[in-house]
VMD Tcl script that builds the backbone (N, CA, C; Angstrom):
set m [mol new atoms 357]
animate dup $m
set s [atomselect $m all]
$s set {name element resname resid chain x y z} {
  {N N UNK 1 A 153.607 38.805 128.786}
  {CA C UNK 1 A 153.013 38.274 127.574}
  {C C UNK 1 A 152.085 37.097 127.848}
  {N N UNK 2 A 152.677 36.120 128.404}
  {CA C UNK 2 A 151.482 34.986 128.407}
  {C C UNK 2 A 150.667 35.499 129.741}
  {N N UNK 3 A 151.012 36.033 130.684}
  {CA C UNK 3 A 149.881 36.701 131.319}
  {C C UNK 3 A 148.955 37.122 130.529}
  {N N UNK 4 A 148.599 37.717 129.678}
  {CA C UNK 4 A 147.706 38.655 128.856}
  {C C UNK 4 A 146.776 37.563 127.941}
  {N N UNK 5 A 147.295 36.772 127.258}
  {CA C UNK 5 A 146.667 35.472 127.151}
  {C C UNK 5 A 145.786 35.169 127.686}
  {N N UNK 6 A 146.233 34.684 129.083}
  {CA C UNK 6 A 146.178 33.843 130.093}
  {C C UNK 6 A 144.749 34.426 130.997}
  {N N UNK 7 A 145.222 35.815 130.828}
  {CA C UNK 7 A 143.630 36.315 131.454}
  {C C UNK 7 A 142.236 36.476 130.668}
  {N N UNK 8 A 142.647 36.880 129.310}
  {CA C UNK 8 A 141.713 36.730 127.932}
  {C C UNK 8 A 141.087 35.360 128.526}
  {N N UNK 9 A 142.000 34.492 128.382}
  {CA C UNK 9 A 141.328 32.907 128.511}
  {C C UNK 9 A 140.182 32.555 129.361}
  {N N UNK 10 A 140.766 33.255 130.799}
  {CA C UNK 10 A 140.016 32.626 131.927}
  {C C UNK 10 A 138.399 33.828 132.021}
  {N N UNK 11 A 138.990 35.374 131.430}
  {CA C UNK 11 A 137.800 36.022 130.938}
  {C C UNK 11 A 136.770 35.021 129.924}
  {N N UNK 12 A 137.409 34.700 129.558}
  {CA C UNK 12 A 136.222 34.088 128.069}
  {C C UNK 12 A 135.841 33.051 128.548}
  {N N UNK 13 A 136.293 31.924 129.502}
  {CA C UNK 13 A 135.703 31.230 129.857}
  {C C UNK 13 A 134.833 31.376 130.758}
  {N N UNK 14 A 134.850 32.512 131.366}
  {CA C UNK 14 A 133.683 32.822 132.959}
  {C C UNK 14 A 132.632 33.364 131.924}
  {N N UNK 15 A 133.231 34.255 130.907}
  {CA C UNK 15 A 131.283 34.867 130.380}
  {C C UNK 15 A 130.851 33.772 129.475}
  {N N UNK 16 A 131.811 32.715 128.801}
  {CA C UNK 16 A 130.684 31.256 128.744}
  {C C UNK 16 A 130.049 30.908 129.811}
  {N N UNK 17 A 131.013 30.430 130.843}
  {CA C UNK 17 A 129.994 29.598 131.540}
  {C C UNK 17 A 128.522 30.429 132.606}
  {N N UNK 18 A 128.450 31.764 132.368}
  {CA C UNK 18 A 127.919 32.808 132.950}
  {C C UNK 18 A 126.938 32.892 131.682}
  {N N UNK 19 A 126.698 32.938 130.523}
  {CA C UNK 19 A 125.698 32.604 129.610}
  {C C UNK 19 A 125.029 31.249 129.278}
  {N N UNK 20 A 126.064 30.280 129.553}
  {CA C UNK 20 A 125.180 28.732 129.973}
  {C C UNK 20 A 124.606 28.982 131.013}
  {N N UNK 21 A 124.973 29.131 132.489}
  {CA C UNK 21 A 124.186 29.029 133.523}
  {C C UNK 21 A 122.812 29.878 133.229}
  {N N UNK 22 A 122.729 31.013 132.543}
  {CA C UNK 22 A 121.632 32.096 132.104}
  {C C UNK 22 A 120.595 31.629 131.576}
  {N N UNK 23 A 120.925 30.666 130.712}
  {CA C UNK 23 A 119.997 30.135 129.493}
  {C C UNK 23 A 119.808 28.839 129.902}
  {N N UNK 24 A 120.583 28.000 130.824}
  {CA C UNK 24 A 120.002 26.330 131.033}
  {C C UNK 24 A 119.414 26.387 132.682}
  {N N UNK 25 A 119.567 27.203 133.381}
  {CA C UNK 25 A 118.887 27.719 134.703}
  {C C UNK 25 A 117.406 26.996 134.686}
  {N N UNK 26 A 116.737 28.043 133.637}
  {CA C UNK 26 A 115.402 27.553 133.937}
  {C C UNK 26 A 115.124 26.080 132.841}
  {N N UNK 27 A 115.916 25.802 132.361}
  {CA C UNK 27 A 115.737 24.525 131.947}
  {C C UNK 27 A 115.736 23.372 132.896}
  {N N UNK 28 A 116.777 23.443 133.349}
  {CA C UNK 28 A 117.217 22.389 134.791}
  {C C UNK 28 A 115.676 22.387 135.747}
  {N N UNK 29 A 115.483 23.828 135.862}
  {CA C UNK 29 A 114.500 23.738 137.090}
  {C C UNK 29 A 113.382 23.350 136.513}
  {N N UNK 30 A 112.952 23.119 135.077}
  {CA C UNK 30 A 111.786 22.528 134.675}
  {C C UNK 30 A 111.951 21.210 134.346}
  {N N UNK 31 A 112.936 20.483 134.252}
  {CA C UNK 31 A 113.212 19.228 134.359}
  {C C UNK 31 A 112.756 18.631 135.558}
  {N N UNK 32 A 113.583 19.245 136.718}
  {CA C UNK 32 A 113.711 18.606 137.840}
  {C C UNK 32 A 112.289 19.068 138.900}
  {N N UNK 33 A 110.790 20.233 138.098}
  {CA C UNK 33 A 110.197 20.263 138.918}
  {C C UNK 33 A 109.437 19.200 138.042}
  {N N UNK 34 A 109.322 18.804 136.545}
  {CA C UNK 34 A 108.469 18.029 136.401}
  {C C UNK 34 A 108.611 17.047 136.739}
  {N N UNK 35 A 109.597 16.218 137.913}
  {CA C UNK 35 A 109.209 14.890 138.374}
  {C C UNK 35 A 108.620 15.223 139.816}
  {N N UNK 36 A 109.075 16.519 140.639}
  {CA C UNK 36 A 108.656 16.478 141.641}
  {C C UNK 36 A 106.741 17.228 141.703}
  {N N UNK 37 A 106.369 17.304 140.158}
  {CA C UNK 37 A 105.225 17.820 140.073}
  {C C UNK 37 A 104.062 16.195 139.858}
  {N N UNK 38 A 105.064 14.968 139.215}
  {CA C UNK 38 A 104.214 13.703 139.438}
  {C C UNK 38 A 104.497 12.995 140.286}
  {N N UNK 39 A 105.494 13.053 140.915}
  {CA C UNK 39 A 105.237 12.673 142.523}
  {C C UNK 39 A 104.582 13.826 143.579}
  {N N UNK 40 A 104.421 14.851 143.719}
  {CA C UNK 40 A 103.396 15.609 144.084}
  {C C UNK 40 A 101.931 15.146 143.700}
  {N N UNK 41 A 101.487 14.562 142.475}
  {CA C UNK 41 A 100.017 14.149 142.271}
  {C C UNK 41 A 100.654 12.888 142.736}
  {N N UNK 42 A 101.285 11.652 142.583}
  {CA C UNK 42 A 100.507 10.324 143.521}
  {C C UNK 42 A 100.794 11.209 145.071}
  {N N UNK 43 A 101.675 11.441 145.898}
  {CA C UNK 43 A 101.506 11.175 146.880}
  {C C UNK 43 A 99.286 12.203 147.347}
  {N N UNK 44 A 99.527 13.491 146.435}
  {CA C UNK 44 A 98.443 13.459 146.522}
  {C C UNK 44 A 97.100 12.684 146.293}
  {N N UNK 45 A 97.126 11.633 145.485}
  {CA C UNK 45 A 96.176 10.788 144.994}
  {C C UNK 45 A 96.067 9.707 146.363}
  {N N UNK 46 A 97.143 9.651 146.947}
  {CA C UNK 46 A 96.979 8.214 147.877}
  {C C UNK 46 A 96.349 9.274 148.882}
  {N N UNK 47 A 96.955 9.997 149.526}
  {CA C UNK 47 A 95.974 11.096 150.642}
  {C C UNK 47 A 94.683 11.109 150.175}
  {N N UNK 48 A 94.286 11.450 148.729}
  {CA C UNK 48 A 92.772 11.286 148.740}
  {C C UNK 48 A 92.430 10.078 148.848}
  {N N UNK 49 A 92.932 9.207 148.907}
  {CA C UNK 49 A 92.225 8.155 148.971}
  {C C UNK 49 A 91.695 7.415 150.059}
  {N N UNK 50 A 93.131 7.847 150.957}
  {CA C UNK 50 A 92.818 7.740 152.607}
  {C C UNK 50 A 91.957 8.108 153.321}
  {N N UNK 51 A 92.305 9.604 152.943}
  {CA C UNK 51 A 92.058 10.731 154.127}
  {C C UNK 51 A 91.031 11.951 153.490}
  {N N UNK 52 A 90.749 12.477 152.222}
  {CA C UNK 52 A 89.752 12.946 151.887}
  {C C UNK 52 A 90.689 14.121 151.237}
  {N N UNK 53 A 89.681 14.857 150.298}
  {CA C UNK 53 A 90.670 16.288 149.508}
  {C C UNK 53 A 91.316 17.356 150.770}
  {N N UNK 54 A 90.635 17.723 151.751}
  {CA C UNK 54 A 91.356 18.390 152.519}
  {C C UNK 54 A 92.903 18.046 153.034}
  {N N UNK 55 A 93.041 16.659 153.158}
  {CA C UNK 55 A 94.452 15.887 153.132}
  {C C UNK 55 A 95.307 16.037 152.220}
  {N N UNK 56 A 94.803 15.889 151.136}
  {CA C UNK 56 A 95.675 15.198 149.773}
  {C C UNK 56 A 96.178 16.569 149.627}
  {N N UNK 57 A 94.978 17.943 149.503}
  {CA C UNK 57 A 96.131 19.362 149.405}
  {C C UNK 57 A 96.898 20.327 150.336}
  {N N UNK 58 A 96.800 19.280 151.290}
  {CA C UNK 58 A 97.920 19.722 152.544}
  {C C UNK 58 A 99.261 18.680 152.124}
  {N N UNK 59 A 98.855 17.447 151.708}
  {CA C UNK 59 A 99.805 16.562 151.291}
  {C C UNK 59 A 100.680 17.370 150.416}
  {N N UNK 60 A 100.196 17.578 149.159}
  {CA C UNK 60 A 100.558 18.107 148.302}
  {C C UNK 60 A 101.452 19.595 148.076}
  {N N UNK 61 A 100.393 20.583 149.414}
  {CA C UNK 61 A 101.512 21.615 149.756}
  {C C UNK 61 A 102.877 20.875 150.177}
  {N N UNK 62 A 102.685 19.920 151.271}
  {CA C UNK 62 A 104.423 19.941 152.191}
  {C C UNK 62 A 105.094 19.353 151.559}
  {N N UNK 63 A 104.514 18.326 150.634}
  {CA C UNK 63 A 105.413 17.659 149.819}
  {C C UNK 63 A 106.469 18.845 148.705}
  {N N UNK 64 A 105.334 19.632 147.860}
  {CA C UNK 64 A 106.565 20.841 146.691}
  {C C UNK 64 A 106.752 21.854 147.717}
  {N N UNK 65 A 106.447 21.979 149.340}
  {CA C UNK 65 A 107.629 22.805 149.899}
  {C C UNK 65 A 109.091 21.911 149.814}
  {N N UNK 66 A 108.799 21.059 150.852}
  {CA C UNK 66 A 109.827 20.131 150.890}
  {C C UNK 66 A 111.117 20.135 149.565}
  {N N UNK 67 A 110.583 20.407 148.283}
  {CA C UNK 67 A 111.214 19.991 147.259}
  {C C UNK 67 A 111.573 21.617 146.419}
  {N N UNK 68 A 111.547 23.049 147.778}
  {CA C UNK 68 A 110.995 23.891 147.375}
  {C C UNK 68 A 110.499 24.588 145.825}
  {N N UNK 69 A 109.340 23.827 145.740}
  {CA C UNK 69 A 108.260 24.507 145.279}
  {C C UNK 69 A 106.789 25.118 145.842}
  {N N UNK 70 A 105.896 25.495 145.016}
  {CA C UNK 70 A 104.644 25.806 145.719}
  {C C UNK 70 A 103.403 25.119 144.839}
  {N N UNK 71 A 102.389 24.567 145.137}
  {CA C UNK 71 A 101.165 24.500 144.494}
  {C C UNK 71 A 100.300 25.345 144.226}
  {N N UNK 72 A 100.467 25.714 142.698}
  {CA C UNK 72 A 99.679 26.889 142.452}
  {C C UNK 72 A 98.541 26.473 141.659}
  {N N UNK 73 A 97.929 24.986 141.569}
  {CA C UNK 73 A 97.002 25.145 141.665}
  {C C UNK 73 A 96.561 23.434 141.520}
  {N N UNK 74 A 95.349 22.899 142.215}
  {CA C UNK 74 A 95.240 21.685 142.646}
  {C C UNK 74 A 93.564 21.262 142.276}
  {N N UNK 75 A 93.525 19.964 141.566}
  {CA C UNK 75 A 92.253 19.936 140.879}
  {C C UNK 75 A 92.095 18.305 140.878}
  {N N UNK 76 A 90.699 18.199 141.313}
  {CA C UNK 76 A 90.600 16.484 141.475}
  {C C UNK 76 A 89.289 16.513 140.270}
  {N N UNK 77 A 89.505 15.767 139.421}
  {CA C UNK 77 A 88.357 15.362 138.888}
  {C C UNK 77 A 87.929 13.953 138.605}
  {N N UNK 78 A 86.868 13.709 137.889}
  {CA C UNK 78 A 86.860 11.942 137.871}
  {C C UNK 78 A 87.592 11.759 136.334}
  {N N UNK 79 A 87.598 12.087 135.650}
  {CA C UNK 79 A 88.453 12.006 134.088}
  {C C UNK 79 A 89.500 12.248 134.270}
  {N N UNK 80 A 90.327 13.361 134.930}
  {CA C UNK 80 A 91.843 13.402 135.256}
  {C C UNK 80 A 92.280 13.127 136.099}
  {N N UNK 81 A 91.552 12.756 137.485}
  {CA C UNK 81 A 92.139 12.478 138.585}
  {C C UNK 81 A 92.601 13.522 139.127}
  {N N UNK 82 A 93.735 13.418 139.792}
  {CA C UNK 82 A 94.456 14.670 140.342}
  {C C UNK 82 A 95.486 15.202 140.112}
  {N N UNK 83 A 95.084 16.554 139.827}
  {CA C UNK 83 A 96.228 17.166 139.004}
  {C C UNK 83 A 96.829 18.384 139.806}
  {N N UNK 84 A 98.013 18.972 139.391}
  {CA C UNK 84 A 98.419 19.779 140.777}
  {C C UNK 84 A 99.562 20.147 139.782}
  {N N UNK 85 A 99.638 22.133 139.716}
  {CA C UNK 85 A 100.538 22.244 139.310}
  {C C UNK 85 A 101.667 23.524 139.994}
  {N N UNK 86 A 102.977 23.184 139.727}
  {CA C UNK 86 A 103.981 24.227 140.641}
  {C C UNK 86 A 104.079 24.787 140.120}
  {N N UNK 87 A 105.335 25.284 140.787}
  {CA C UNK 87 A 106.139 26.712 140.472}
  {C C UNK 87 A 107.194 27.077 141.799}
  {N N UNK 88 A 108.253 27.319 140.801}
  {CA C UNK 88 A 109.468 27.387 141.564}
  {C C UNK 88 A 110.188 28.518 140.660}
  {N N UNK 89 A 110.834 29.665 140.778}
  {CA C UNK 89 A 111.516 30.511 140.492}
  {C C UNK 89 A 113.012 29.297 140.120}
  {N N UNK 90 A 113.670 29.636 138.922}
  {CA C UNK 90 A 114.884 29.915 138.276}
  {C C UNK 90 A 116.079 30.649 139.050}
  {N N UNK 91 A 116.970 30.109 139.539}
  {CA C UNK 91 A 118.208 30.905 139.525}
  {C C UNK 91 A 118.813 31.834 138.706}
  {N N UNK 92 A 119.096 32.758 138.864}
  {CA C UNK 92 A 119.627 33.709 137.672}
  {C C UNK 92 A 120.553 34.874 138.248}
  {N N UNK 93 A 121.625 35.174 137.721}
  {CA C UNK 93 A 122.444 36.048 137.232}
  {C C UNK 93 A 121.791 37.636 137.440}
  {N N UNK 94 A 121.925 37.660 136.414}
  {CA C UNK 94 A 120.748 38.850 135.727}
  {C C UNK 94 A 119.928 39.158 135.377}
  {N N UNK 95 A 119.465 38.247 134.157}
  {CA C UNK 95 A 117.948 38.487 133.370}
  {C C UNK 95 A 117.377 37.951 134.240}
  {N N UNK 96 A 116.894 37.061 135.269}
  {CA C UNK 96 A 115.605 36.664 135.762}
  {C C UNK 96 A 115.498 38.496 137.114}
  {N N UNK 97 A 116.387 39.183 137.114}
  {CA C UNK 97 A 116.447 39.809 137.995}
  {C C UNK 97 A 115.459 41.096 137.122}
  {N N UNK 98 A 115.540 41.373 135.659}
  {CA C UNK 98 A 115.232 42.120 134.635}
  {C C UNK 98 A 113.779 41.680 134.179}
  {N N UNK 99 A 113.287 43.074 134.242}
  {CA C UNK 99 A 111.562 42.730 134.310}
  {C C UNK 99 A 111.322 42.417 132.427}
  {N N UNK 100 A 111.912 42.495 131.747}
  {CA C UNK 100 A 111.605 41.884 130.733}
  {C C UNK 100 A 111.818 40.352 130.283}
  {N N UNK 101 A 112.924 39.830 130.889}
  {CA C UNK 101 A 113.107 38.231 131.169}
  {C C UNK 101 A 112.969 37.616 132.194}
  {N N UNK 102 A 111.585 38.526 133.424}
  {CA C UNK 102 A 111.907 37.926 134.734}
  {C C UNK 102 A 111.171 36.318 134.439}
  {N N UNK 103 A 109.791 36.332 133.476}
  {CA C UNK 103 A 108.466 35.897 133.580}
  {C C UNK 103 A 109.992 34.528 132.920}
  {N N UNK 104 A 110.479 34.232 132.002}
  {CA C UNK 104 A 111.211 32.930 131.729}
  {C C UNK 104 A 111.817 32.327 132.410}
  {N N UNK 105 A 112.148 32.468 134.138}
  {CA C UNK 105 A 112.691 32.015 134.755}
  {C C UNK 105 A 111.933 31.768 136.115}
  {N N UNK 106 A 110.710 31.870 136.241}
  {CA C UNK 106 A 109.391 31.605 136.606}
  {C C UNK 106 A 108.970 30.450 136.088}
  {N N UNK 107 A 109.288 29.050 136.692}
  {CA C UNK 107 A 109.024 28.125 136.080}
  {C C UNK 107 A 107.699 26.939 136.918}
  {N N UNK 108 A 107.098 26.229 135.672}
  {CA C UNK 108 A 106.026 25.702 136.532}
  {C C UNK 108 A 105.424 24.312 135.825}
  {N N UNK 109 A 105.320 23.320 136.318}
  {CA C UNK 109 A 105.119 21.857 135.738}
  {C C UNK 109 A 103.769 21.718 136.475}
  {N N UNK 110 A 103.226 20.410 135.459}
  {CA C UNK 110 A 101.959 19.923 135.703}
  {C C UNK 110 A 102.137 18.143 136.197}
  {N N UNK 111 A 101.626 17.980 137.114}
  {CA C UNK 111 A 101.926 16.346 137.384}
  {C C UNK 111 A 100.349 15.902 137.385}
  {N N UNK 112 A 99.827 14.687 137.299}
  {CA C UNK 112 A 98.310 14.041 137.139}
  {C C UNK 112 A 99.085 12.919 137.883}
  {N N UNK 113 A 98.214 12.014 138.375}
  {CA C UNK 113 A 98.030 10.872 138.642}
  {C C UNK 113 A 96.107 10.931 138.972}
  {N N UNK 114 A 96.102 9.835 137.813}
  {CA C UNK 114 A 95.168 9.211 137.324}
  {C C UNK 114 A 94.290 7.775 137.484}
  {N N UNK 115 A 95.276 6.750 138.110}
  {CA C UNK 115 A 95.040 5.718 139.054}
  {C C UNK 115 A 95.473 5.419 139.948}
  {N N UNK 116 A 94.482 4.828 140.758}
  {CA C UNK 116 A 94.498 4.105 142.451}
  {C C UNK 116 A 95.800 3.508 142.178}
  {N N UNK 117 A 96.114 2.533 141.621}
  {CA C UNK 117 A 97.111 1.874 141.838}
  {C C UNK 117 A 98.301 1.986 141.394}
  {N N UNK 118 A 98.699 3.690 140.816}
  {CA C UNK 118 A 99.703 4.374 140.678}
  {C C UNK 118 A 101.117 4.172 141.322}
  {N N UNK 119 A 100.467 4.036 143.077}
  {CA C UNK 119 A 101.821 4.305 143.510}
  {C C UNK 119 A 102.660 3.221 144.100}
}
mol reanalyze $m
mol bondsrecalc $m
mol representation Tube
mol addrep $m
C-alpha cells in the first residue's frame, strides 16, 4: 500500500521536474549568454582598440568559445560601436531534439559596447 503511493509520488515529481527543466532550459541559457554576449563586445572593443578589427574578431571568437558559444555575427560601427551576437544551443530532453520546437532552444544574445572607456 504505501509503496503504491510512494511511487505515484516520486513519478509525479520526476515529470515536474522533467517539464521545468524543458521550459526554463532555454531561459537559463539566454540569461547566462546575455552577459557573456557584453563581455564578448568590451573584450572585443579593447582588441580594436589595440590591435585593429582583425584582432577584436578573433578576440571575440575565443572569448564565446571559451564560454561555449559562437559569434554569429560581428559589426563595428561609429554609432554602435561594437556589436557581436551569439548563439549557443539549449539543453533539452526532447523538444529541442523535435523539429517543431528545435528553433526555441537555439538561443542567441546581442552584447554592444559602445565606449573606449567601458572596460
Amino acid at each position: 500500500m504505501i509503496s503504491g503511493w510512494l511511487l505515484k509520488l516520486v513519478v509525479g515529481f520526476a515529470l515536474a521536474a522533467a517539464v521545468i527543466y524543458e521550459g526554463g532550459s532555454p531561459q537559463i541559457v539566454r540569461v547566462q549568454l546575455d552577459g557573456v554576449a557584453s563581455d564578448t563586445a568590451r573584450i572585443a572593443r579593447k582588441a580594436l582598440e589595440t590591435s585593429g578589427q582583425p584582432a577584436a574578431e578573433k578576440a571575440a571568437d575565443d572569448y564565446a568559445a571559451e564560454k561555449s558559444a559562437s559569434v554569429t555575427s560581428f559589426e563595428v560601427t561609429p554609432k554602435r560601436g561594437v556589436v557581436v551576437t551569439l548563439r549557443r544551443t539549449a539543453p533539452s530532453l526532447v523538444l529541442g531534439k523535435w523539429d517543431k520546437t528545435k528553433s526555441y532552444y537555439d538561443v542567441s544574445a546581442e552584447g554592444r559596447s559602445e565606449k573606449s572607456g567601458e572596460l
